[in-house]
N, C-alpha and C positions, 0 to 999 in steps of 0.2 A: 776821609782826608789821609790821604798816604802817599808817602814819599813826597817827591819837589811838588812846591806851591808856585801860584802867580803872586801871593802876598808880599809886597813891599815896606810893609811894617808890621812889629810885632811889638803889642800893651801889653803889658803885665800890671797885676795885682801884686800887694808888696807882702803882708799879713795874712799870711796861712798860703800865701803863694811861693814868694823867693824866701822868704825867712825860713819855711816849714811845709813841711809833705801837704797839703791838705786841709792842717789843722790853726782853724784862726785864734785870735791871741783868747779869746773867752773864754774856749776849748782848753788850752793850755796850761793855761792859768788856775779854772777849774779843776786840772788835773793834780797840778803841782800845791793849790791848798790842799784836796785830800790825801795826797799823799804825805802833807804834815800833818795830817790825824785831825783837820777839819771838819768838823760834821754839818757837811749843807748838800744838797739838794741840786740839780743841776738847775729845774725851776726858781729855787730861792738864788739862785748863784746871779743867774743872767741879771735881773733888775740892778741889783748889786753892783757888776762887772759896770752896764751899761750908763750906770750915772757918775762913776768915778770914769769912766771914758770921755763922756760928756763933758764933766767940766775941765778937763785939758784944751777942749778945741778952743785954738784963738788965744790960750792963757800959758803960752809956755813960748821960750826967746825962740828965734826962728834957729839958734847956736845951738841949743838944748838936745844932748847927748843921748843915744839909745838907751845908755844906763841910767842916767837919771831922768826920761820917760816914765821908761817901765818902774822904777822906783818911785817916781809918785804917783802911778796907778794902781801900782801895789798898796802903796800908803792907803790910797785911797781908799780901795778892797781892802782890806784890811781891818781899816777905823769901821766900814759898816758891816763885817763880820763881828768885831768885837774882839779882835785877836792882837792884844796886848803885847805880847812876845814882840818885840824889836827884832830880835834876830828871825823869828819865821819869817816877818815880809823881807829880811836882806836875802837870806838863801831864797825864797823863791824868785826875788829878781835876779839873783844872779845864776841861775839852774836857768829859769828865762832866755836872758841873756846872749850865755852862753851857749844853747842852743841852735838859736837865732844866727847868730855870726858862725857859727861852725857850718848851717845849713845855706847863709847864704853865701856866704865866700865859696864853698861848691859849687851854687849855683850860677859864680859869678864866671867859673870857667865855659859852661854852657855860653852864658853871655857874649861871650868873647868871642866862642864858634858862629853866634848865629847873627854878631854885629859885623861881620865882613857882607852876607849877603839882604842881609835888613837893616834900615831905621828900626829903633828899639827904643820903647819907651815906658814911663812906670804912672799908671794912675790910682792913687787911692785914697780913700777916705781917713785922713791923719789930723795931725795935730799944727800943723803951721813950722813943723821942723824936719819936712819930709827930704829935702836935700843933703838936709846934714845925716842924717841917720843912714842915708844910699850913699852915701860916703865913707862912714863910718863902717859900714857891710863888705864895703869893697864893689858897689853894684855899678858907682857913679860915672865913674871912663865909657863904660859902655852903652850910658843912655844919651839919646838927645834931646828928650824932654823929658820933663819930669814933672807931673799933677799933679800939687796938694790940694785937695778938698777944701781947706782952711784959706788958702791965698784965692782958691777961682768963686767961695760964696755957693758953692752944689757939689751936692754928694752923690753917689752911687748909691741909686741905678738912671739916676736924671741923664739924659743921655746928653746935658751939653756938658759935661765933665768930659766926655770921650771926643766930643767932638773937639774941644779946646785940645785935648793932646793930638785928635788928629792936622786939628790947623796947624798946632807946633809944628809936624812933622812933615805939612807941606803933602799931606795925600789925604784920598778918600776914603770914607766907610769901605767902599767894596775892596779897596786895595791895601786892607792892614784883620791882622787877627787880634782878639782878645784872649789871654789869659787867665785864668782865673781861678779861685777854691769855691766862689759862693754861691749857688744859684739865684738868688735873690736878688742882689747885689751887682754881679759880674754880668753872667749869663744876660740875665734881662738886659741891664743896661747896655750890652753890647748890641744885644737885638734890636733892641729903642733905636739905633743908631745906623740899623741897619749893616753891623759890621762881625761877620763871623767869629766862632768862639769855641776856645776850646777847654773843658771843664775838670780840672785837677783835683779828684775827691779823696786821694790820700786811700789809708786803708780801710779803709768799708767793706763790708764782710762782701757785697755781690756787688760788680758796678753798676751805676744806675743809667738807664736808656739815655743817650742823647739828648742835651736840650732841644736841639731843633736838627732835624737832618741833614746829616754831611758833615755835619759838626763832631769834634771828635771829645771823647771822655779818656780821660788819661789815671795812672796813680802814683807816675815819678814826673818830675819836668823832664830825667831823662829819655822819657820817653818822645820827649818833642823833635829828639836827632832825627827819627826814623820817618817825624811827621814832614819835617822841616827842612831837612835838609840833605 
């Protein structure tokens, strides 16, 4: 996949995608406890991360702020670390945070170049506040649809998650790319769908073979100028 496409629209992943190189919020998160002197395990960490994720879906105002998000999944992590300190879960939400908005408002200039020649759209697996928070990034002007997981009832890699943004968008699998950090997640369910994909793994020491051939592996989004436009 190089240089101009026939693609008429272009998904994105929001979480390790436009927020962050690569890296999804588990990853992150994991990082930023051990570097408050945490002692867990990346094994002991995921169960952890994944049930204080869990219980946000569906249970948070559809208003509900990026900071105060990440503040109660930190909470969350947190209480099942055992990690007392009030102020370590503030600083790692807002080390989070700040991150997050610095990487995406970057990426929102990208955005911007590749919303004159595509429909541009975000699907991901969230919490029921996924409009406010692409707003709150700076993401929102430039999409025209936008997929919470929480409002359509399927998550990724179900492929009628993509297909529901492709209806929004008024085009076909064969005529839109996917974006994305996960293989699991993205990759596949873009495949399920029948709609090309391209794999953002951030900094990994070697990059890994192509999901599916043709398909392109990336480790900036800016790299997609060159795919894309």
């Amino acid at each position: 996949m190089t240089g101009t496409t026939t693609h008429g629209a272009i998904l994105f992943d929001l979480g390790g995608t436009l927020d962050a190189p690569g890296l999804p919020w588990k990853e992150r998160l994991f990082r930023l406890y051990r570097a408050e002197g945490v002692a867990v395990t990346p094994d002991a960490f995921a169960p952890l991360f994944y049930r204080a994720d869990d219980a946000l879906v569906g249970a948070v105002p559809a208003a509900l702020s990026l900071r105060d998000t990440v503040q109660r999944l930190v909470d969350g992590v947190s209480a099942a670390l055992q990690v007392a300190d009030r102020q370590v879960s503030d600083r790692i939400a807002t080390q989070f945070v700040a991150c997050a908005m610095t990487c995406a408002r970057g990426n929102a200039r990208l955005l911007s170049q590749l919303a004159g020649p595509y429909r541009l759209g975000l699907v991901s697996n969230f919490y029921g506040n996924l409009a406010t928070v692409s707003d709150e990034l700076g993401l929102r002007p430039y999409l025209d649809v936008i997929v919470d997981s929480t409002d359509v009832g399927c998550t990724k890699p179900d492929p009628r998650i993509f297909q529901h943004a492709l209806d929004g968008l008024g085009v076909k699998a064969a005529d839109a790319v996917f974006v994305g950090d996960s293989l699991a997640r993205d990759m596949a369910g873009a495949r399920g769908v029948g709609m090309a994909h391209i794999w953002l793994v951030g900094d990994v020491a070697s990059s890994p073979a192509p999901c599916c051939p043709g398909d392109g592996v990336i480790r900036s989004l800016d790299e997609l100028r060159a795919l894309l436009l």
